[in-house]
N, C-alpha and C positions, 0 to 999 in steps of 0.2 A: 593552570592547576586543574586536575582532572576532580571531578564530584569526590571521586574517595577521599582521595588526598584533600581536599577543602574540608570536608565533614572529618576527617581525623586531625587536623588542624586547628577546628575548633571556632565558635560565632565570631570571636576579633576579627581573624583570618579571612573567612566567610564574608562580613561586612566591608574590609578591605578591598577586596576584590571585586565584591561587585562594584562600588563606590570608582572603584577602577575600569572598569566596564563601563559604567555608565558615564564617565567621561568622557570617553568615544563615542564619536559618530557611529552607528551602524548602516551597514551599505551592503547589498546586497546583488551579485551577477548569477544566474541560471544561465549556464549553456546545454543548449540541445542538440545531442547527435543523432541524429535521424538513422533508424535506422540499423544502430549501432548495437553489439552481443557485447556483453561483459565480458564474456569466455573469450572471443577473440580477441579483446583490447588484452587482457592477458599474454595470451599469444604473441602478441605483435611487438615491434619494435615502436614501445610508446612510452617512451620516457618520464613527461610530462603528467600524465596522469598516473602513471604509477608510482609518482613523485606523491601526487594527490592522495593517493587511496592512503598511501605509508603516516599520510602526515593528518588523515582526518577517517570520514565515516566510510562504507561501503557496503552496500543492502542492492541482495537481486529482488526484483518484485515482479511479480505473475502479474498481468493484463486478464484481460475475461476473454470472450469469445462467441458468435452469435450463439444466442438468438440476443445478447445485449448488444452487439457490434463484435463485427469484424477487425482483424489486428489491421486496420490501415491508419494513415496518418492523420486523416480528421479527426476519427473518432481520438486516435491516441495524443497527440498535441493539445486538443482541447479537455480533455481530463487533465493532464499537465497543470494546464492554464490558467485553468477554471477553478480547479480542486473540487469536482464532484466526479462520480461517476457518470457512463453515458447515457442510463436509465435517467440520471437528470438534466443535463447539460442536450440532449438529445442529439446528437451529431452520431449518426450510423453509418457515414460513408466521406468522401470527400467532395462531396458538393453542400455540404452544410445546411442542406434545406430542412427545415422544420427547428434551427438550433433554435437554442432558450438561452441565450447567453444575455438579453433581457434580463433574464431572472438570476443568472450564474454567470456575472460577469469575469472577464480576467483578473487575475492577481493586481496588475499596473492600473488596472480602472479603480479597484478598491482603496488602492493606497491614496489615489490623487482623489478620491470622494473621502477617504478620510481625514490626511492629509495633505492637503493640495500645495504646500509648500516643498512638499518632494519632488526632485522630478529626476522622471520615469523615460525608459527608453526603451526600444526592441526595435532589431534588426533582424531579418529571414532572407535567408537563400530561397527558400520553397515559398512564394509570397501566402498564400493564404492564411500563412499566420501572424502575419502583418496587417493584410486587405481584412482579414475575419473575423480571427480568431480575437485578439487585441481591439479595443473598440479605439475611437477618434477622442475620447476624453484622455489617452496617453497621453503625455507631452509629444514627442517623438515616436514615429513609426516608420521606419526604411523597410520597404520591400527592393530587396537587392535585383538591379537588372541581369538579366540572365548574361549577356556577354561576361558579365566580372563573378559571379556565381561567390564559390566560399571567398575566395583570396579576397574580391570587394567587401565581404558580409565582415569579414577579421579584418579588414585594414579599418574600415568604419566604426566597427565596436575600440580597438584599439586605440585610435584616436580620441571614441567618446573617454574609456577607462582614463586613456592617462595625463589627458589635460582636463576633461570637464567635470563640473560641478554636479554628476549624477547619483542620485540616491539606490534607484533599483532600475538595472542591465539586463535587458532577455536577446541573448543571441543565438539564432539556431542556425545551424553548418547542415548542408545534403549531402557531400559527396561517399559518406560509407553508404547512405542506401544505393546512392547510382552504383556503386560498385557489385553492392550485393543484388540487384536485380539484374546486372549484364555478366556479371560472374559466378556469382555464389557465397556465401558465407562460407563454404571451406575454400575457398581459393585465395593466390596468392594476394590478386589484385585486391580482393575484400584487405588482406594484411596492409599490404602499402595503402591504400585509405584508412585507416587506423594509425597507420605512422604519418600521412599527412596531415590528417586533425589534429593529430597529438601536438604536431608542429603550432598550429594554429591554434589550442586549447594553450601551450607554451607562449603565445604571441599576447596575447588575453590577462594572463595569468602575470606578465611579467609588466605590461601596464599598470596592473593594477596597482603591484608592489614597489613599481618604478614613481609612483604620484609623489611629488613633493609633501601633499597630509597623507600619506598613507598611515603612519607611526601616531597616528590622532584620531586614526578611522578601524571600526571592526567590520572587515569584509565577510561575508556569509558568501562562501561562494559553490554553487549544486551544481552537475553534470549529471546530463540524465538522459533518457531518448523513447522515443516513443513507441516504439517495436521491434521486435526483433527479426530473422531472415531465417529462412531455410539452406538448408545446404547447396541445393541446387539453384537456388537463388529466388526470393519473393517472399510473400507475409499476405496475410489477409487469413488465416485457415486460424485451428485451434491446436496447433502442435507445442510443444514446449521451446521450439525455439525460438515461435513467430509470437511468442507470447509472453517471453522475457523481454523485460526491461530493468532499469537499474538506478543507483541513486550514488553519484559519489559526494561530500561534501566535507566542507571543510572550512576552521575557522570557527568565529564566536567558540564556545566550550567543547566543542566539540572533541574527543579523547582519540587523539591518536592512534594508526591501524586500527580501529574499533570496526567489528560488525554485527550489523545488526538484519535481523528477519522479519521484526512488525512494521517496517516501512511499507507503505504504499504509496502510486505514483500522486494521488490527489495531496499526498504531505507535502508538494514539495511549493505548490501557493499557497498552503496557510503556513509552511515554517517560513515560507520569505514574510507573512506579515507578522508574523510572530516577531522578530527579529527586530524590525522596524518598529516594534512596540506598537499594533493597531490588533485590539484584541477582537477577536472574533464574535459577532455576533451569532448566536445560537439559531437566530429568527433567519439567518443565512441557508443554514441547511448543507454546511460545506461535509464532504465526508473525511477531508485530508484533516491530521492533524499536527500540531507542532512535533519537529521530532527531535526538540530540543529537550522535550515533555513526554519521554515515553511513560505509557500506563500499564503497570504491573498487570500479570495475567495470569492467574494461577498454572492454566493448560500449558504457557508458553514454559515453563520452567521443567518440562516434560523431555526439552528437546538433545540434553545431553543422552537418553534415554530410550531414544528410540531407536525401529530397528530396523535390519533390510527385510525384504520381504522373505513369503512363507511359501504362502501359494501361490499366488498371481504370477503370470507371467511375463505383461506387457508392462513391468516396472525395469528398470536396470537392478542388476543385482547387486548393485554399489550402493542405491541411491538407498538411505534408511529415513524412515519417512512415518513408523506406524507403533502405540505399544497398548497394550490394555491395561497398563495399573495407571488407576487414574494421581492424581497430586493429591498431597497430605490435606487430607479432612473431606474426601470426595470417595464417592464409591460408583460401585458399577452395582445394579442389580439383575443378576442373569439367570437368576431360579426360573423362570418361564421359558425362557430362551431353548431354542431349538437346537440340535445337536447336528455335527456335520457341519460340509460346507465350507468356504473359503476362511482360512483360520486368520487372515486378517480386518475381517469384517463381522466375527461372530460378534457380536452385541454392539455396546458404545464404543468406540476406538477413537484414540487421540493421532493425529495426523498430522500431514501439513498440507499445502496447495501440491507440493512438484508431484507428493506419491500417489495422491489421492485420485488427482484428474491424469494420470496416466494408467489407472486402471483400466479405467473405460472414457473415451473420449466423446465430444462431441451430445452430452446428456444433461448439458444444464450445469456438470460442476463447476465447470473453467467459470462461472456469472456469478460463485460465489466470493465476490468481490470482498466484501466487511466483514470477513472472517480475518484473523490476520494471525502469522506464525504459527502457531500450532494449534486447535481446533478441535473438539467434540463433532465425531459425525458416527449416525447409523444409517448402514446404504444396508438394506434388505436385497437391493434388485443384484448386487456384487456378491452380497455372502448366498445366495442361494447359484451361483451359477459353479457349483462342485453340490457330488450327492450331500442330501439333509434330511433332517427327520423334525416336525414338528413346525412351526411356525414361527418368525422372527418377533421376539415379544425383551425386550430389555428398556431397565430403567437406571437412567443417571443422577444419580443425588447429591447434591450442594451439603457443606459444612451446615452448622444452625449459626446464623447471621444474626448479631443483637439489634434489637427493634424495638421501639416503646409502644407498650399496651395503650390503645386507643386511640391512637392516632393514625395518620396514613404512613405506606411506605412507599416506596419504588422499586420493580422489579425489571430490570434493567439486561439486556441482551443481545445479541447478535443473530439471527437466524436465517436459516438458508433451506429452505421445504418444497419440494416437489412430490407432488400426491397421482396414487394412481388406487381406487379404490381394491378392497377394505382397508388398506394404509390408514392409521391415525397417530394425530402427536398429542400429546396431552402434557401439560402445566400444569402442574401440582403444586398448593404449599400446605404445610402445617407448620403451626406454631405450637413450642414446648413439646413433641414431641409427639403431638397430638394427629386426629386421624387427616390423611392429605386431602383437602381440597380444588375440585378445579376450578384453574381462572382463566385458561386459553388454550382452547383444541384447534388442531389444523385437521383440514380436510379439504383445501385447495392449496393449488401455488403459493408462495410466497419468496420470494425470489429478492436472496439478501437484502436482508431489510434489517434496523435495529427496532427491537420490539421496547416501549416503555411501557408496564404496565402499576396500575395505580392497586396499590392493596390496605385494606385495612384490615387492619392490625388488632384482634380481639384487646379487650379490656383485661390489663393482669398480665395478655404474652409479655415475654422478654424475648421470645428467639424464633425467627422464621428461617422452614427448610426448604427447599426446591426439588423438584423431583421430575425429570425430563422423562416421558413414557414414552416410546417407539414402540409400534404396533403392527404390523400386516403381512404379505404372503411374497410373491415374485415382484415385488413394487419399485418404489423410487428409493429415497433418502432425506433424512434430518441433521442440517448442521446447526450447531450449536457452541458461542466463545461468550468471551466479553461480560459473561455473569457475573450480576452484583446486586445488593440490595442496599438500598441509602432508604437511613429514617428520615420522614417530614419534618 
């Protein structure tokens, strides 16, 4: 039963169900295609997952791009893995040296340190995510000998699926990247590796279902991969291709052909612990979240709304990506604001990843990683690159948020700020309607971060406003999502 239908159903209904739920076992397999573009498993003669996608979730998700790391497979398996970014998890290359997985261990490590009567298994064609990435507190760890490659990697997860007693499955398949680095992602061969995983994502899939408890058990089961390929073939750069990845999943509540855009790759180790019922520690620091749990966003509800581009050029004229009326209870304020100029970037504009970083490449936006679906951003250094008159000066205004007088609150955000002097950002509240006060100016880097800040709340307020200031000349940009304010 899908969330609407349970909620118009009614609490009997609702408690039936889960009571229902929670009688099953939950069980959990991630497979990883290395390598692999969403757009081409479309393409391709792939059955299997397109069985998949029909019958559960499907979410493209942007990777970052140096100067956080390059789209290779350390850095991208191990965000995967781990569920942090690679500003935390530190893997910038495929030699793993300086990782912190110490500190941001795998998903299979966490479950068997919380639950240690689970048990946990991963198999890899590419060993390092086996020898590495996966610490020795798994139960199981195969690193597949290279003579038997994916066919040994599927025949061994297969076996584990459909005779053993395994809680949580990680199997990762290589052969679409081999394809796309000796071919190409527009080539055939890239296609027929998409039709042979899909084989072997079908081999997997039909264990699971073929288990004597499967009708006892609720499988959670995510495909996903860790970069994407160029057409000419390769990944490491900050293009849009070598920078998609993907999420398909299915299973638990999940609502059929559903798709979604606030997915990111760190969801997909904290939705396998989610699942398994092991709540997350906050003192963790994970950035993935459960995406059984999406979190309402005012910006994201933008996105039936937006449009193709105006000015720019180096956008596809298909792709619609940008709008300036902000959501109900938000304003813009552009009385300062300078005239002229790139008319997709004149003040605060609502975006997303795909339009944004293909205005201009390679400047830091691809690393705004914790921004997610659709997004507040002022890029000054975009809107002045067409004639202008005046200087980039606009302010973004939050609803008035109820608060209790005298006590603390929480100012709660997302931000993503690259400074190049006299640029400033400034954080403004007033309460009641009163004159704004600042609590946080940028005037260096800050390089996706979530901002908490602690406010207190005059004696007598009832309501705090927010006020995002962007300020400076030929400079950088401010992003800005995920606004919210919680009373103490």
């Amino acid at each position: 039963m899908s969330a609407a239908a349970l909620a118009a159903a009614g609490p009997l209904a609702a408690a039936g169900t889960a009571r229902a739920a929670a009688a099953r076992t939950p069980k959990v397999l991630v497979i990883g295609l290395d390598g692999a573009l969403l757009n081409r498993i479309k393409d391709a003669d792939a059955p299997h997952l397109d069985a998949l996608m029909a019958a559960g979730l499907t979410s493209v998700s942007p990777l970052y791009a140096d100067p956080m790391a390059p789209t290779l497979s350390g850095p991208g398996w191990s965000t995967i893995i781990t569920g942090v970014w690679p500003d935390k998890h530190q893997v910038k290359d495929n030699a793993f040296t300086g990782n912190a997985f110490a500190r941001y261990p795998d998903f299979l490590t966490r479950i068997e340190t919380a639950k240690p009567s689970l048990s946990t298994y991963a198999v890899a064609s590419w060993n390092p995510v086996t020898d590495t990435i996966f610490s020795a507190k798994v139960d199981t760890r195969v690193s597949t000998p290279d003579a038997e490659y994916d066919t040994g990697t599927t025949t061994r997860a297969a076996a584990e699926l459909a005779g053993g007693s395994r809680d949580a499955v990680f199997v990762h398949l290589d052969n679409v990247d081999h394809a796309g680095h000796s071919h190409g992602a527009a080539s055939s061969q890239y296609l027929d590796a998409i039709h042979g995983v899909d084989t072997q994502v079908g081999q997997l899939v039909a264990a699971v279902k073929g288990r004597a408890t499967y009708g006892s058990e609720d499988w959670l089961i995510m495909i996903t991969a860790d970069h994407g390929h160029t057409d000419a073939g390769g990944h490491g750069g900050s293009s849009a291709a070598e920078r998609q990845t993907f999420l398909i999943a299915n299973g638990g509540a999940i609502t059929a052909g559903s798709t979604r855009y606030d997915i990111k790759m760190p969801d997909v180790a904290v939705s396998a612990l989610a699942h398994l019922g092991i709540a997350v520690d906050p003192a963790w620091g994970l950035d993935g979240r459960p995406l059984q749990q999406p979190v309402p966003d005012a910006f994201d509800a933008l996105r039936p709304q937006l449009l193709t581009r105006a000015d720019e050029t180096g956008i596809g004229g298909a792709v619609v990506g940008f709008t300036h009326t902000p959501p109900a209870g938000w304003r813009v304020d552009n009385s300062a604001m300078g005239t002229g100029g790139v008319t997709e970037w004149r003040g605060w504009t609502f975006t997303t990843d795909e339009f944004w970083t293909s205005a201009e490449r390679g400047q830091w936006r691809e690393t705004n990683v914790r921004a997610r679906n659709v997004f507040a951003v002022a890029d000054g250094d975009e809107w002045m690159d067409r004639s202008y008159a005046g200087t980039f000066d606009s302010t973004l205004i939050s609803p008035a948020w109820p608060v209790t007088g005298g006590r603390t609150a929480t100012l709660a955000y997302t931000t993503h700020y690259r400074q190049e002097a006299p640029q400033k950002g400034e954080v403004l509240v007033s309460y009641d309607g009163g004159v704004p006060v600042p609590v946080k100016t940028y005037t260096s880097d800050t390089v996706s971060k979530t901002e908490s800040l602690t406010l207190q709340v005059p004696a007598g307020a009832t309501t705090a406003q927010v006020r995002f200031r962007y300020t400076g000349g030929n400079n950088w940009f401010w992003v800005v999502d995920g606004v919210r304010i919680t009373s103490g």
